[in-house]
C-alpha positions in Angstrom: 38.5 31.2 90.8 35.5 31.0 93.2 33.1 28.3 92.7 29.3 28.2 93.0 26.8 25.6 92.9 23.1 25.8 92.5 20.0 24.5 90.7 18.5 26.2 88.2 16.4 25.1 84.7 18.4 24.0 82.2 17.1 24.9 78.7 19.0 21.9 77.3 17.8 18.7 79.9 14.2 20.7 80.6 14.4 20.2 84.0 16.3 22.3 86.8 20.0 20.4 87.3 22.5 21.6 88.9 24.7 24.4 87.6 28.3 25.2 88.4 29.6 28.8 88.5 32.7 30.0 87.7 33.4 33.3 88.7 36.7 35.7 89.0 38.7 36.4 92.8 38.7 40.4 91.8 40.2 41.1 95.4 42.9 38.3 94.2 43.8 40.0 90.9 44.0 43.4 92.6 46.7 41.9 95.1 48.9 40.8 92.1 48.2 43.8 90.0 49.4 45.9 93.3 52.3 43.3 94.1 53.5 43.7 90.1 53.5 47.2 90.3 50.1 46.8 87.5 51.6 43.9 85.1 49.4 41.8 85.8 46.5 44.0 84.9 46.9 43.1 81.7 46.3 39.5 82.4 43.0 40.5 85.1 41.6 42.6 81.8 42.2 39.4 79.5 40.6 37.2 82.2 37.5 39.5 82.9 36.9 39.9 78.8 37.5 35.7 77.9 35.9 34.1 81.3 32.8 33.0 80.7 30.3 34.0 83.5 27.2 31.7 82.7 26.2 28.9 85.0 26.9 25.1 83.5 24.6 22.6 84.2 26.4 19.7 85.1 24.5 16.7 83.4 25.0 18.5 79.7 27.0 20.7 79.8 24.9 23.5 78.6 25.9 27.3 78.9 23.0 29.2 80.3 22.8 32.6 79.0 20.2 34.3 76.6 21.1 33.5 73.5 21.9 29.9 74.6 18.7 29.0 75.9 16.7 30.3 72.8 19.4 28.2 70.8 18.8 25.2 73.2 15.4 25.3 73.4 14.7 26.1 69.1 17.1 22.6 69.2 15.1 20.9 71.7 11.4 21.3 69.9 12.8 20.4 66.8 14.0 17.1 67.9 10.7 16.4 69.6 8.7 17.5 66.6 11.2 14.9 64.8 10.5 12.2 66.7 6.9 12.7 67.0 7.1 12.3 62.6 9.1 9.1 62.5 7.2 7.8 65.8 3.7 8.5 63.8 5.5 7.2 59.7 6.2 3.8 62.2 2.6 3.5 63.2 1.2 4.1 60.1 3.8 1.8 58.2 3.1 -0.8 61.3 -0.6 -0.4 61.0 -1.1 -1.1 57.2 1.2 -3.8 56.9 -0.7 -5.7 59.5 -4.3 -4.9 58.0 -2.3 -7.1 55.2 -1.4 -9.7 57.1 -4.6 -10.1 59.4 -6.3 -9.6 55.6 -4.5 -12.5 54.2 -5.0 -15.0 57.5 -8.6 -14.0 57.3 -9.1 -15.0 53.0 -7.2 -18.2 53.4 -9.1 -20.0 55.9 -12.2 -18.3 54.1 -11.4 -19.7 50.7 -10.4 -23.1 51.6 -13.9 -23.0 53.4 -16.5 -21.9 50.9 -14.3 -24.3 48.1 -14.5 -27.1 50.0 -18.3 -26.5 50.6 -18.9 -26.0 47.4 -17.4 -29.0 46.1 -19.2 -31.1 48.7 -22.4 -29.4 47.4 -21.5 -30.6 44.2 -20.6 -34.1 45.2 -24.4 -34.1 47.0 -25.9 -33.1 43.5 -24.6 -35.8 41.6 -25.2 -38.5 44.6 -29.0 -37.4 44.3 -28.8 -36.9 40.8 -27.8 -41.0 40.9 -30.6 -41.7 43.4 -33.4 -40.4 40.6 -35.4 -42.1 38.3 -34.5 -42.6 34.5 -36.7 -40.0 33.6 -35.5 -37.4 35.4 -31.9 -38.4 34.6 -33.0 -38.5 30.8 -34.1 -35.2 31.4 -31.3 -33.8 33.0 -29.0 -35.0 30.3 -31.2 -33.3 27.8 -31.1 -30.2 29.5 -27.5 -30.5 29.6 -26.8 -30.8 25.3 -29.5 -27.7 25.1 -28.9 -24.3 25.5 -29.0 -24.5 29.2 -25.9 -26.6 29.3 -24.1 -23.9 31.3 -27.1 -24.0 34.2 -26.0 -25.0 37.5 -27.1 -28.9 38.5 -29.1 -27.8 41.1 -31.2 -25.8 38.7 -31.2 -28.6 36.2 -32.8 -31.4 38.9 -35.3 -28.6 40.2 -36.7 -27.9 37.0 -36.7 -31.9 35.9 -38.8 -32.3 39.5 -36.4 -34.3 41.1 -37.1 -35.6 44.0 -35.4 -36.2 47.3 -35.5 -39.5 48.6 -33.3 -40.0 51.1 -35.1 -37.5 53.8 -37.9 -39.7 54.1 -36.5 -43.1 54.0 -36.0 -44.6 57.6 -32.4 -46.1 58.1 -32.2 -49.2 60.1 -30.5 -49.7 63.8 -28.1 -52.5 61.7 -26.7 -49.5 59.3 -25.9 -47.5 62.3 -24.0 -49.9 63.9 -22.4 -50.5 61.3 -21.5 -46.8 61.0 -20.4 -46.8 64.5 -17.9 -49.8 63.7 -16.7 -47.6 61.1 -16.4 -44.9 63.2 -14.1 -46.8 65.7 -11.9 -47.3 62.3 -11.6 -43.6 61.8 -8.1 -43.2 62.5 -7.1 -45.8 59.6 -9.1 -42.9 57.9 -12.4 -44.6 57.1 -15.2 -42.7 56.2 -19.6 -42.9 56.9 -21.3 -44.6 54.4 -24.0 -46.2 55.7 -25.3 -43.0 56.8 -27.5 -40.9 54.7 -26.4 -38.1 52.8 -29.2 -35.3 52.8 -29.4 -31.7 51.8 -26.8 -29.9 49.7 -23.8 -28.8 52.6 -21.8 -31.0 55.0 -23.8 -28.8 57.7 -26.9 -30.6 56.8 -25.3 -33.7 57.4 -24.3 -32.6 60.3 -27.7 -31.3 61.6 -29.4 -34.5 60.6 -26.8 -36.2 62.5 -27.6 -34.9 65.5 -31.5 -34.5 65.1 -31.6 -38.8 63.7 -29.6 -39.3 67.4 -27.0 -41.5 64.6 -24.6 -41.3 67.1 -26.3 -44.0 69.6 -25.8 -47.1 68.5 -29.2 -49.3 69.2 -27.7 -52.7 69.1 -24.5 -53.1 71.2 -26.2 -49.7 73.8 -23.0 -47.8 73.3 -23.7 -43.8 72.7 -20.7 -41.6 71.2 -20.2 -37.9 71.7 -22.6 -36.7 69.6 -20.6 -33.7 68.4 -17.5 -35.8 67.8 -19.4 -38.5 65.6 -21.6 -36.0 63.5 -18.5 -34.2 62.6 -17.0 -37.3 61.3 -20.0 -38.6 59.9 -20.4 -35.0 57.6 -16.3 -34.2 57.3 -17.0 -31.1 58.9 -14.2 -29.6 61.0 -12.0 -31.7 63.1 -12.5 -34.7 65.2 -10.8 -36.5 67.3 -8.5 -39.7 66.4 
């Protein structure tokens, strides 16, 4: 049989490949028929009805012919339009699982925060609640066996005119020191107390850190990173050890 090569689209690849033809010697055939006196044209008319005339292509194989490609390429979309469904179920799948995730790292952090604040807060209440005369702590206790029992502490010391001491009062250069010497403790874990607590968050502290200048200490001359010291001085964040 007489070979012949040449590139055509392949239905199959959708590309053009190359494609291998097969076709019959008919002058060949016609010599045997003629040297067998015609027995072999029973064998030419078997080969001429069975061989298969279409181009291959030679990456897959495929069969080119009419009915062939419309098979091939019927095959072909619905393998894309597959894909495309599983590709786009993965994204979706991918994309709501990590609104969960991101979700759950963002209410964690969140949580931990606004608790911890608002247990400082109420650590602050009681401190000034301590810091108040014995009327306004008589008061407050009354409030509390009433029917406003259930009202928040802060409400309670408002409406029993408490009064905030601690902003105005002047701290001396000797209580800062000693804060600073405390401070150069930190990493046995000690605290600020010689430092005033005011407002109701650690963020106050923080702020009145920085506007008091605590973090210079007056009597040895020896100013800290002001950031650094006002964070440990409040408990806000991280600091370094």
């Amino acid at each position: 049989m007489k070979t012949i090569q040449k590139m055509q689209n392949c239905a199959n690849c959708s590309k053009i490949t190359l494609h291998i033809e097969q076709r019959i010697s008919h002058i060949l055939h016609l010599l045997l028929s003629i040297v067998t006196a015609g027995i072999w044209l029973i064998v030419w008319f078997l080969l001429a009805i069975l061989h298969n005339n279409n181009p291959q292509c030679s990456l897959c194989g495929h069969s080119k012919g009419l009915i062939n490609d419309i098979v091939a390429n019927n095959t072909k979309k619905n393998e894309i339009k597959e894909t495309k469904t599983n590709i786009k179920n993965k994204e979706v799948k991918w994309t709501a699982s990590n609104y969960i995730i991101i979700a759950i790292f963002i209410a964690i952090p969140l949580f931990f925060f606004f608790n911890m604040d608002i247990t400082y807060k109420d650590e602050s209440l009681r401190e000034k609640l301590a810091r108040q005369t014995q009327d306004v702590k008589n008061c407050v206790n009354t409030i509390g066996d009433g029917v406003y029992k259930n009202k928040p502490l802060e409400w309670k010391l408002e409406t029993c005119n408490a009064k905030e001491k601690t902003n105005t009062r002047l701290i001396s250069n000797e209580k800062i020191s000693k804060a600073h010497t405390q401070y150069s403790k930190r990493d046995s874990g000690v605290r600020s107390n010689y430092l005033p607590r005011v407002g109701t968050t650690r963020r106050d502290d923080y702020r009145n850190c920085i506007d008091k200048e605590y973090f210079i200490d007056k009597v040895k001359g020896v100013e800290q990173d002001s950031i650094d010291f006002c964070r440990w001085h409040a408990g806000l964040g991280s600091y370094s050890k």
